[in-house]
Biotite code that builds the C-alpha atoms (Angstrom):
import biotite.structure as struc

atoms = struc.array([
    struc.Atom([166.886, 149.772, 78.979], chain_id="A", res_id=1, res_name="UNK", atom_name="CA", element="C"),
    struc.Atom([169.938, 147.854, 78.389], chain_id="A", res_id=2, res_name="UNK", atom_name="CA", element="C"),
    struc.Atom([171.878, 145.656, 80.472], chain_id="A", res_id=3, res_name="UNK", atom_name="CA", element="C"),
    struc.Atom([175.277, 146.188, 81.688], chain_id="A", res_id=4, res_name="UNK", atom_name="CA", element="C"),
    struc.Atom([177.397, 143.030, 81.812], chain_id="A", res_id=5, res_name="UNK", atom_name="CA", element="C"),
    struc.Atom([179.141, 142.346, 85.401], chain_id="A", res_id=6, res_name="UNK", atom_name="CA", element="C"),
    struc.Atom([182.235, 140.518, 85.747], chain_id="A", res_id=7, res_name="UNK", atom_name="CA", element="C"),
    struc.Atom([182.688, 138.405, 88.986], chain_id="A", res_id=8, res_name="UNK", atom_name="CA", element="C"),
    struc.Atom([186.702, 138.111, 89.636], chain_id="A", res_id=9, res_name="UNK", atom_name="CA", element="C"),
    struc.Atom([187.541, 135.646, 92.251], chain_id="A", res_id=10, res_name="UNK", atom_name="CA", element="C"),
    struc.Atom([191.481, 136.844, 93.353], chain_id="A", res_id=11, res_name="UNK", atom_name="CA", element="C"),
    struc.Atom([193.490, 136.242, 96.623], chain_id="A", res_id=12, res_name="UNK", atom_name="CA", element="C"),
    struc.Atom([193.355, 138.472, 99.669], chain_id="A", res_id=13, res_name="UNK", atom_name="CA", element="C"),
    struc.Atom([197.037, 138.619, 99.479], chain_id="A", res_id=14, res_name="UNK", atom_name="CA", element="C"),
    struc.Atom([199.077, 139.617, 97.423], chain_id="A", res_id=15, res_name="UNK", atom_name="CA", element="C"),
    struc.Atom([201.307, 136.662, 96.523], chain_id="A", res_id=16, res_name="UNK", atom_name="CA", element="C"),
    struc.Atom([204.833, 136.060, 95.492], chain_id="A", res_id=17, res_name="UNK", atom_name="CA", element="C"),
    struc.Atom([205.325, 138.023, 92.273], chain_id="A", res_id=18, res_name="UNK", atom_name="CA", element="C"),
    struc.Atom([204.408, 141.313, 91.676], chain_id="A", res_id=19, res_name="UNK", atom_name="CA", element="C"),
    struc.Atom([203.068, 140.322, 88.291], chain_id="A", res_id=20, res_name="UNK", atom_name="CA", element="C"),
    struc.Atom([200.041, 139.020, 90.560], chain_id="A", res_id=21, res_name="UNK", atom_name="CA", element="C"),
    struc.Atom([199.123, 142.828, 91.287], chain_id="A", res_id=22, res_name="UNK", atom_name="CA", element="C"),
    struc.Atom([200.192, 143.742, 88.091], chain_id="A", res_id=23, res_name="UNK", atom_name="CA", element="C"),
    struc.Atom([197.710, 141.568, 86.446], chain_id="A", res_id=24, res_name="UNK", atom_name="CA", element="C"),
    struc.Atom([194.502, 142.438, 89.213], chain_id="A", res_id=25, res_name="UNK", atom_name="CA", element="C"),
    struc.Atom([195.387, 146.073, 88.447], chain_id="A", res_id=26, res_name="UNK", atom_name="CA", element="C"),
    struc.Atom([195.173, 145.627, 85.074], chain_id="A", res_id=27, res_name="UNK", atom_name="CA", element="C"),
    struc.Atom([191.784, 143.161, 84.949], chain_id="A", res_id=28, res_name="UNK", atom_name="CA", element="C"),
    struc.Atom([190.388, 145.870, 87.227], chain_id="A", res_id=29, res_name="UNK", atom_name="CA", element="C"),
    struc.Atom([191.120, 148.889, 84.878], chain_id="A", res_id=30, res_name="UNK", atom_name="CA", element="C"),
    struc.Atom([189.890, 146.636, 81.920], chain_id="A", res_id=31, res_name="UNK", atom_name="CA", element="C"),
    struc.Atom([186.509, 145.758, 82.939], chain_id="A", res_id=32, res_name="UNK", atom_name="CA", element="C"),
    struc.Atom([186.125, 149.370, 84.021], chain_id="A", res_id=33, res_name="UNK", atom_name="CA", element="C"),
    struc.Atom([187.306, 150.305, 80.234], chain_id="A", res_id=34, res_name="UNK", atom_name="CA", element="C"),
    struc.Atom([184.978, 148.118, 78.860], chain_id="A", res_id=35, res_name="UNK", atom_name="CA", element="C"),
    struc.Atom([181.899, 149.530, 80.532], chain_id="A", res_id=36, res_name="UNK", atom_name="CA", element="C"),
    struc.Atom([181.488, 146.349, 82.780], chain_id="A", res_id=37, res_name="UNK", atom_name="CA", element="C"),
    struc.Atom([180.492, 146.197, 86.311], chain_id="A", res_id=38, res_name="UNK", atom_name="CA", element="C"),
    struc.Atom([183.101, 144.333, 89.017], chain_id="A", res_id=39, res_name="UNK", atom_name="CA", element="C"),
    struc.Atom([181.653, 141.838, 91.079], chain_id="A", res_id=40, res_name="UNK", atom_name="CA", element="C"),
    struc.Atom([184.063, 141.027, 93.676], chain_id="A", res_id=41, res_name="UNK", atom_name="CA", element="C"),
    struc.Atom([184.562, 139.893, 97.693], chain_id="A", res_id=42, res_name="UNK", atom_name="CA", element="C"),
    struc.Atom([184.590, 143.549, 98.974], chain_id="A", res_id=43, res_name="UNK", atom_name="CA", element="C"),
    struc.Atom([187.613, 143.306, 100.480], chain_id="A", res_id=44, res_name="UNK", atom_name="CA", element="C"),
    struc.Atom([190.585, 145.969, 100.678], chain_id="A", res_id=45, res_name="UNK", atom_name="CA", element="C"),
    struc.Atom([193.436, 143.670, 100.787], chain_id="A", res_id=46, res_name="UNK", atom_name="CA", element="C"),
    struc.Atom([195.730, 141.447, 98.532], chain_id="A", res_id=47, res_name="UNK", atom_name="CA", element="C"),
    struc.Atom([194.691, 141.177, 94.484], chain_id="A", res_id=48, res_name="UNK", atom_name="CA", element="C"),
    struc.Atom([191.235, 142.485, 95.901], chain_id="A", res_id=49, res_name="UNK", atom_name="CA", element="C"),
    struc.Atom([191.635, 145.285, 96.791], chain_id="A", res_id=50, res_name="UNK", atom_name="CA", element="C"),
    struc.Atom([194.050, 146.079, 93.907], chain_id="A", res_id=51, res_name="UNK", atom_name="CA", element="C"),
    struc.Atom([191.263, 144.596, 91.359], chain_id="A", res_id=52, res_name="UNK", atom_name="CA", element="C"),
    struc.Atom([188.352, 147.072, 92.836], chain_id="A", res_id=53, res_name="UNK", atom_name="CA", element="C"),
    struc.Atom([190.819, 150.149, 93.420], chain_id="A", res_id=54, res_name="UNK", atom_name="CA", element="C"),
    struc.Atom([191.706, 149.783, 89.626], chain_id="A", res_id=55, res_name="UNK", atom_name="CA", element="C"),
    struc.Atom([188.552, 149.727, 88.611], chain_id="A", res_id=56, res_name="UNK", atom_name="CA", element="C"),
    struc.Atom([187.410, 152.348, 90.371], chain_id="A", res_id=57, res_name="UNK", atom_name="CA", element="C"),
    struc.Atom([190.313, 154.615, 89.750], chain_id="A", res_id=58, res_name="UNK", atom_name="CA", element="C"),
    struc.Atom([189.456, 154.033, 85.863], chain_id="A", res_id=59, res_name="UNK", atom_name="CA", element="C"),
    struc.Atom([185.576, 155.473, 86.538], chain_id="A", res_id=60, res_name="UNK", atom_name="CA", element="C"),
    struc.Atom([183.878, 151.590, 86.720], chain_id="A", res_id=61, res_name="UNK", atom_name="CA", element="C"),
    struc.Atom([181.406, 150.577, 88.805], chain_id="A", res_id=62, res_name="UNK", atom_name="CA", element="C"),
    struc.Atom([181.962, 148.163, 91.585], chain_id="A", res_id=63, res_name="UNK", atom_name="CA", element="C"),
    struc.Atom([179.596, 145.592, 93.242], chain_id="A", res_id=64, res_name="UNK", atom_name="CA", element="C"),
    struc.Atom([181.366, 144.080, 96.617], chain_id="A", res_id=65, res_name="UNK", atom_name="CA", element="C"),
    struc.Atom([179.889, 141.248, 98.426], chain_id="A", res_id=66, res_name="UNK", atom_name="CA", element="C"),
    struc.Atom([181.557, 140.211, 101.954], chain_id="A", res_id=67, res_name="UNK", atom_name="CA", element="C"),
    struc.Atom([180.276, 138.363, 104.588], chain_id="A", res_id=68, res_name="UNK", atom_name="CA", element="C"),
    struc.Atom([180.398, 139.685, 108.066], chain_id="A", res_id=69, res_name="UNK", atom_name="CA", element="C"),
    struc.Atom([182.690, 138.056, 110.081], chain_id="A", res_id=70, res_name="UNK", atom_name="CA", element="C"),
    struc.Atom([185.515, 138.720, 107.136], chain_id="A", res_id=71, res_name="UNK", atom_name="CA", element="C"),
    struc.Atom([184.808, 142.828, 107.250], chain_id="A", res_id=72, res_name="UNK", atom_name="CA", element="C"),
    struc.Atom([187.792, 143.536, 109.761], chain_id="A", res_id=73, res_name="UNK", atom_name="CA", element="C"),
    struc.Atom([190.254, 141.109, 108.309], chain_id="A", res_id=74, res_name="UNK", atom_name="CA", element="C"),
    struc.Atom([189.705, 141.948, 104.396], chain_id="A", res_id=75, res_name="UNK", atom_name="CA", element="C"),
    struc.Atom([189.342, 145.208, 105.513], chain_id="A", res_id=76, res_name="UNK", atom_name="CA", element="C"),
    struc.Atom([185.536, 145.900, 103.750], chain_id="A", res_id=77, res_name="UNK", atom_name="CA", element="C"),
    struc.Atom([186.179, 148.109, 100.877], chain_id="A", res_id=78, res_name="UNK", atom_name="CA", element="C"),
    struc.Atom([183.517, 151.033, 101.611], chain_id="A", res_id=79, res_name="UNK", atom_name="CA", element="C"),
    struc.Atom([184.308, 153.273, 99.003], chain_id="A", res_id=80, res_name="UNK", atom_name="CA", element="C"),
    struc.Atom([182.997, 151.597, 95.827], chain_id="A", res_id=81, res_name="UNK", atom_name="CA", element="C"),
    struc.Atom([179.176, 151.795, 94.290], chain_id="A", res_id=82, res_name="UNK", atom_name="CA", element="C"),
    struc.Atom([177.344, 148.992, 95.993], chain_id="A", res_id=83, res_name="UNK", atom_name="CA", element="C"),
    struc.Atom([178.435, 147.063, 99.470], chain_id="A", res_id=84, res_name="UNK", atom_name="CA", element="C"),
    struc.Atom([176.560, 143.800, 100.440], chain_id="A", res_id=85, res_name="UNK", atom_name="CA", element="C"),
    struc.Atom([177.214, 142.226, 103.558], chain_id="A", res_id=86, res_name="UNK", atom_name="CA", element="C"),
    struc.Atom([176.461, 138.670, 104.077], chain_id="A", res_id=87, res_name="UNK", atom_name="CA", element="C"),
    struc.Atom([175.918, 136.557, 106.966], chain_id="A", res_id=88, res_name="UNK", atom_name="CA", element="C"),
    struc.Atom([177.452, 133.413, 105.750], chain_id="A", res_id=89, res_name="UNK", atom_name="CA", element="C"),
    struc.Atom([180.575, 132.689, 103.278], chain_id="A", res_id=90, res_name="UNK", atom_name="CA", element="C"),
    struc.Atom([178.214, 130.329, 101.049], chain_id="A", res_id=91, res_name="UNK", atom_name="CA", element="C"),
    struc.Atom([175.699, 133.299, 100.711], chain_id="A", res_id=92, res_name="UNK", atom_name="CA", element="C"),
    struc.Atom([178.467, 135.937, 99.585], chain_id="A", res_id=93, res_name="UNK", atom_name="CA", element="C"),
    struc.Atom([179.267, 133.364, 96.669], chain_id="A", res_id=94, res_name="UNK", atom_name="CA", element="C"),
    struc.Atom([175.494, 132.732, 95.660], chain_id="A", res_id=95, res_name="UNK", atom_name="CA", element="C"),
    struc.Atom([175.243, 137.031, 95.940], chain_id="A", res_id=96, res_name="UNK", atom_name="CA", element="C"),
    struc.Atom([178.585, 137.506, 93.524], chain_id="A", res_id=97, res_name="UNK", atom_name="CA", element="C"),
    struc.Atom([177.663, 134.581, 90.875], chain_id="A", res_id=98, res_name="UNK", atom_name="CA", element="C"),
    struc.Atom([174.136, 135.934, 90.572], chain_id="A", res_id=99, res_name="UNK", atom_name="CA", element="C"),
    struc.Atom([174.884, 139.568, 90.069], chain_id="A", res_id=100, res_name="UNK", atom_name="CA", element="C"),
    struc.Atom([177.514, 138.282, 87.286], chain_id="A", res_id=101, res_name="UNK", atom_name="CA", element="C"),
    struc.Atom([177.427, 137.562, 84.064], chain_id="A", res_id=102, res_name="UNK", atom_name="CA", element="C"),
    struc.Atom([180.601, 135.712, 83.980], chain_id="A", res_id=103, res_name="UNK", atom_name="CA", element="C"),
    struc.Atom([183.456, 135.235, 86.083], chain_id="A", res_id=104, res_name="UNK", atom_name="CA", element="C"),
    struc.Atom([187.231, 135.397, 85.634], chain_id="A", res_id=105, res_name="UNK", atom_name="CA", element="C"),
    struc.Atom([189.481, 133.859, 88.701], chain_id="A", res_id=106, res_name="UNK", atom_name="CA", element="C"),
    struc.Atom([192.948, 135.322, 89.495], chain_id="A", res_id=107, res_name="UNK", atom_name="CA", element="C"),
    struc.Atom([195.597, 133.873, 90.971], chain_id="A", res_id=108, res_name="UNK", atom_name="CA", element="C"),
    struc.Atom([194.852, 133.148, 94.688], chain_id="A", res_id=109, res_name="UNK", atom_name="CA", element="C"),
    struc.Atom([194.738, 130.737, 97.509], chain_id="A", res_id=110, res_name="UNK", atom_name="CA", element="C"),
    struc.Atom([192.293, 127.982, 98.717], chain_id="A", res_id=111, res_name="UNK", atom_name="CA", element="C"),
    struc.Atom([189.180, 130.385, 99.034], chain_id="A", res_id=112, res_name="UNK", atom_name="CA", element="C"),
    struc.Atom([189.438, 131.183, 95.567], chain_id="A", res_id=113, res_name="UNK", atom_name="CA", element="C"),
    struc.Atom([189.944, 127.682, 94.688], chain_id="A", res_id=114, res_name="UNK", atom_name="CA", element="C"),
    struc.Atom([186.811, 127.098, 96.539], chain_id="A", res_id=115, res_name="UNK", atom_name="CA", element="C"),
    struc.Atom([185.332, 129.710, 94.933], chain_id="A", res_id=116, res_name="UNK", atom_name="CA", element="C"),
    struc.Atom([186.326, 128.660, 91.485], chain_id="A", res_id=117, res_name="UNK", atom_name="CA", element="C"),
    struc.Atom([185.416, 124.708, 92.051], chain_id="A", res_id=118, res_name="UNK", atom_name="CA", element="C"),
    struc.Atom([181.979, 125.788, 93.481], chain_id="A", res_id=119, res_name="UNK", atom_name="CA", element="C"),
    struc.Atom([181.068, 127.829, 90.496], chain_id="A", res_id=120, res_name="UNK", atom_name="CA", element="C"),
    struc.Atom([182.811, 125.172, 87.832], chain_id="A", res_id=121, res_name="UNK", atom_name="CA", element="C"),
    struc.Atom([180.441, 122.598, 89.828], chain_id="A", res_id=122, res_name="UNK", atom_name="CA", element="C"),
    struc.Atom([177.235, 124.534, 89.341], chain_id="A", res_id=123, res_name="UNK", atom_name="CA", element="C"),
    struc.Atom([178.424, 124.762, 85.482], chain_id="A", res_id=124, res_name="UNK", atom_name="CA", element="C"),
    struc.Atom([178.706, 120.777, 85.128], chain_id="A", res_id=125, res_name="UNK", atom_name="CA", element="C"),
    struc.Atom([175.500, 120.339, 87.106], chain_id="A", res_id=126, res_name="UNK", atom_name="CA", element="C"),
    struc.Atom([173.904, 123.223, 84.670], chain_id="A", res_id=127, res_name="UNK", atom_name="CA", element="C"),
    struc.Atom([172.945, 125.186, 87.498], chain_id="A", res_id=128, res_name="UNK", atom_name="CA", element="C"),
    struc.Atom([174.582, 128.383, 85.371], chain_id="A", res_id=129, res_name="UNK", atom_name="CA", element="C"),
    struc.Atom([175.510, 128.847, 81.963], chain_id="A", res_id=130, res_name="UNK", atom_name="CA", element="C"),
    struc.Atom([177.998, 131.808, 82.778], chain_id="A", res_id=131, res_name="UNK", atom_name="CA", element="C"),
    struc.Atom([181.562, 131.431, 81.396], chain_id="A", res_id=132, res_name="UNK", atom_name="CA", element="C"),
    struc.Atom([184.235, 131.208, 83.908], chain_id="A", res_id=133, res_name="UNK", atom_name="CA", element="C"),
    struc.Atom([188.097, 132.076, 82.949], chain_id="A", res_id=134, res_name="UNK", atom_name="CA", element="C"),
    struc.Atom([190.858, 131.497, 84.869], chain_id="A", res_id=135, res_name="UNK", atom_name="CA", element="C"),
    struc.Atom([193.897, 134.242, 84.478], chain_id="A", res_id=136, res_name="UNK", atom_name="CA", element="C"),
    struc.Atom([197.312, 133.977, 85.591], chain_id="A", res_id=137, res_name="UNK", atom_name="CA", element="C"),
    struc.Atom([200.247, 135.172, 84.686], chain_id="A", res_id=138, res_name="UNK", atom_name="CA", element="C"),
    struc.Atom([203.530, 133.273, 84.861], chain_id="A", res_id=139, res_name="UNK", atom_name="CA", element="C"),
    struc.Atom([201.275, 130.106, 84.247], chain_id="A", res_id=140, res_name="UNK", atom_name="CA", element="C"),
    struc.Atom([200.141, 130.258, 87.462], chain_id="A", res_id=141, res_name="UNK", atom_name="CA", element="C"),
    struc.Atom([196.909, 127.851, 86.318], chain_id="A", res_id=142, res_name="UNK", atom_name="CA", element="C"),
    struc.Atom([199.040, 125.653, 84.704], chain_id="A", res_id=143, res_name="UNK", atom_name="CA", element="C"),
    struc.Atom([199.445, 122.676, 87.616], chain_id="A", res_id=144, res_name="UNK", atom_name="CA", element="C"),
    struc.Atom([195.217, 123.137, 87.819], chain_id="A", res_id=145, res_name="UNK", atom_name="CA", element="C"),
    struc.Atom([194.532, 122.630, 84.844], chain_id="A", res_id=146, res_name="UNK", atom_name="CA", element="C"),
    struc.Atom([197.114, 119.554, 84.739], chain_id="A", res_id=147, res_name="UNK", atom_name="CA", element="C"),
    struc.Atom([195.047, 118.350, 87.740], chain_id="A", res_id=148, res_name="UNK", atom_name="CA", element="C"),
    struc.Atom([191.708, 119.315, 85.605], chain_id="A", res_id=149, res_name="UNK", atom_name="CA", element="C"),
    struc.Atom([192.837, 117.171, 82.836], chain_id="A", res_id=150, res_name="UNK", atom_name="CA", element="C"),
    struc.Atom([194.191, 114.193, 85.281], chain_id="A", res_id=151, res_name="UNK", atom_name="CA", element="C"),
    struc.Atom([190.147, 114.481, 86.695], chain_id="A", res_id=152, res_name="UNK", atom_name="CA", element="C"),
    struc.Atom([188.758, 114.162, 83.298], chain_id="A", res_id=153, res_name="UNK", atom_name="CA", element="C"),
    struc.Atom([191.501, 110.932, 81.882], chain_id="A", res_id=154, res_name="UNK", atom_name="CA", element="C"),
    struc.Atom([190.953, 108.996, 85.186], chain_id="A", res_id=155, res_name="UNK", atom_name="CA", element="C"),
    struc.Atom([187.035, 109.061, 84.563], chain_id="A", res_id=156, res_name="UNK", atom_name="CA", element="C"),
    struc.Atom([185.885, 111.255, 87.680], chain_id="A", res_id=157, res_name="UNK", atom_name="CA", element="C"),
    struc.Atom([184.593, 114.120, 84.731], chain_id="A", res_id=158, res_name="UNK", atom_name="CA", element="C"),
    struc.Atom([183.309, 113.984, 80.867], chain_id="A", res_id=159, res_name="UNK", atom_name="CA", element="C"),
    struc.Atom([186.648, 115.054, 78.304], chain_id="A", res_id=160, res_name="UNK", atom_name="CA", element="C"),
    struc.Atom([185.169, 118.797, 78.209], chain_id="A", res_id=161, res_name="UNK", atom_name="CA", element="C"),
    struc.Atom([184.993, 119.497, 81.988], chain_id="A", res_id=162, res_name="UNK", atom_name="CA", element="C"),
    struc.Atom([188.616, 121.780, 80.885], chain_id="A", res_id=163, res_name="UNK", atom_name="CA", element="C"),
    struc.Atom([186.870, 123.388, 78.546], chain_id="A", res_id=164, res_name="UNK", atom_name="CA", element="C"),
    struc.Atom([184.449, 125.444, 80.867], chain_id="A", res_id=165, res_name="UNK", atom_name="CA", element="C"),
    struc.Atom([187.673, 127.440, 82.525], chain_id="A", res_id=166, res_name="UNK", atom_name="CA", element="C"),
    struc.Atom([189.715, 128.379, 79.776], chain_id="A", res_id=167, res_name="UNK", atom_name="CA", element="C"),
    struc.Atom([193.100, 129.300, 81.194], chain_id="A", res_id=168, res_name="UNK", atom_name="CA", element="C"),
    struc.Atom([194.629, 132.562, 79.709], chain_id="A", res_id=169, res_name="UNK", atom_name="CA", element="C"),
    struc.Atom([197.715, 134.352, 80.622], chain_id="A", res_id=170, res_name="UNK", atom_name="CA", element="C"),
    struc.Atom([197.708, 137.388, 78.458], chain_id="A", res_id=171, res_name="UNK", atom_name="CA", element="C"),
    struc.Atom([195.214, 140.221, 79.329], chain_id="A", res_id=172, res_name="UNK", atom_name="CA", element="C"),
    struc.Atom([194.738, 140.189, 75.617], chain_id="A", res_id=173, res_name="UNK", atom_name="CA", element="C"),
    struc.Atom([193.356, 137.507, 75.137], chain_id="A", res_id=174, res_name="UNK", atom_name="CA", element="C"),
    struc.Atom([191.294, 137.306, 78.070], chain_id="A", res_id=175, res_name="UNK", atom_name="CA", element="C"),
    struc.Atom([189.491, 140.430, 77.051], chain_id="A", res_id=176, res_name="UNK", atom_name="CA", element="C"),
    struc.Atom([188.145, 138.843, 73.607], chain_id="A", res_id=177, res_name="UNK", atom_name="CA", element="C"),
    struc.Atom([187.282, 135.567, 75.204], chain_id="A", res_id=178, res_name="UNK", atom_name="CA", element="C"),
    struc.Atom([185.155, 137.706, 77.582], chain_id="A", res_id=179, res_name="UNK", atom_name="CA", element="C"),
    struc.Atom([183.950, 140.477, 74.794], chain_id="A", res_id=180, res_name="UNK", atom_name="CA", element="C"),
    struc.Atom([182.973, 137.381, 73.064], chain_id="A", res_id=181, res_name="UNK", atom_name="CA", element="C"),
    struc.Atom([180.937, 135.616, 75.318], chain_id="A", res_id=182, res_name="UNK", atom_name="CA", element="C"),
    struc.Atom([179.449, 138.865, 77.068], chain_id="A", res_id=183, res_name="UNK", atom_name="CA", element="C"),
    struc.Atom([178.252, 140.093, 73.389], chain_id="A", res_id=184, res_name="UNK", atom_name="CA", element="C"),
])
């Protein structure tokens, strides 16, 4: 029996300022389905979220949504995908979505993806996971997080390669062979 790879995306549950934003959750969404990969995501039916799964879906993946229950009426709970998990607490719907992934790729978003995304880098540095995590933007969205990433890392609060773990990528491109790489 072999294993399908899942790909957590982490992604806002707006929208944002520039409609390259949606462009680029459509686009991851449609690419993991391409690639045979399930999409782990927060459930929800709203902002790059909802965009992300409704991509994927539309292009025949499978998607794995994970939501904790006092966010179903306000991320509007995505019902019509392949598997619906419904969590009691926000720290349990991140355990649920890193475990059922094999790696994770975080889109542009606000400060519960940045929570999201610090959490899971954390549990990398403290070898809790081994999973790759890749941050995606377009527009350099990343760009002043990584800035801070590095400042962490040269003012001695993290070792040189804490960067390393979150590759930043802007083109879909490229993101794709970083993860075909390190799902293969």
């Amino acid at each position: 029996m072999s294993h399908t790879s899942s790909v957590c995306v982490y992604c806002g549950a707006r929208d944002g300022a520039r409609p390259t934003y949606a462009a680029a959750a459509e686009a991851v969404g449609e690419m993991i389905a391409r690639r045979g990969w399930r999409l782990v995501y927060g459930a929800g039916d709203v902002g790059l979220m909802g965009r992300v799964a409704s991509a994927a879906k539309a292009a025949g993946g499978n998607v794995f949504g994970v939501i904790p229950l006092h966010l179903v009426r306000a991320e509007v709970g995505k019902r019509d995908i392949d598997s619906f998990v419904v969590t009691e607490t926000m720290h349990e719907r991140k355990k649920v979505m890193v475990m059922n992934a094999d790696a994770i790729v975080v889109l542009p978003g606000g400060a519960g993806t940045l929570d999201e995304f610090f959490e899971v880098l954390t549990w990398s540095t403290l070898g809790l996971h081994d999973k790759p995590i890749f941050l995606y933007g377009p527009d350099g969205y990343w760009e002043p997080l990584t800035a801070l990433i590095d400042h962490v890392a040269s003012e001695g609060f993290a070792d040189a390669a804490l960067a390393g773990r979150a590759p930043s990528h802007t083109d879909l491109s490229a993101l794709e062979e970083a993860l075909a790489a390190a799902l293969s």
